[in-house]
N, C-alpha and C positions, 0 to 999 in steps of 0.2 A: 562421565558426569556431564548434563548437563550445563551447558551455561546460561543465566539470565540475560534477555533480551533485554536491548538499553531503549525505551520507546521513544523519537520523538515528535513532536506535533506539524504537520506540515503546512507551512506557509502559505498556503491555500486556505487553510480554514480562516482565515483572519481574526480576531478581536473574539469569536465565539466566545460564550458564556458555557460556564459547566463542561459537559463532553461531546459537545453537538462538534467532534472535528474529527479529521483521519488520521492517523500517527502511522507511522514507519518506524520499522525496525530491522539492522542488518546482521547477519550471521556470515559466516567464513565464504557460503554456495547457496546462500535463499537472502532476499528480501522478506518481508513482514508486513504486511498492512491490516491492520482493524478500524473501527470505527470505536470513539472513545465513550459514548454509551453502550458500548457492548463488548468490552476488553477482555472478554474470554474468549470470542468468537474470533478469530483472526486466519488472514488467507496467507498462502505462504508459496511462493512461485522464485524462479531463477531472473536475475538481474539480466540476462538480454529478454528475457519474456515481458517482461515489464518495461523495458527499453523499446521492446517493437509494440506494444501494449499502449504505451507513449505517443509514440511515434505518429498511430494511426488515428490518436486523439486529437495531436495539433493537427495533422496534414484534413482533420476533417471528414476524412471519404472510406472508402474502404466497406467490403461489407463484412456483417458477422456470421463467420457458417461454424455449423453445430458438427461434432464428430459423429 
């Protein structure tokens, strides 16, 4: 059985109107992220991927290679 993802809106989007923001969602071994105009459409990745995902946002640098 399935369980329902609980979404919530993140702190980053601030004060937005409507769905113009990003929500997270956790499960037991994935994270969840979509965009709230398009809540069907959602990506779904391991909590240290998104930890080093992070990571490489605040520190600024880093580059992005393609597999």
């Amino acid at each position: 059985m399935t369980q329902a993802l609980h979404w919530q809106k993140s702190t980053f989007s601030g004060g937005a109107e409507g769905n113009a923001c990003v929500e997270l969602a956790a499960s037991p071994n994935a994270v969840h992220l979509r965009e709230g105009d398009t809540p069907a459409t959602h990506l779904t990745t391991t909590p240290t991927a998104l930890a080093h995902l992070l990571a490489g946002i605040r520190s600024g640098g880093g580059t992005v290679s393609s597999a």
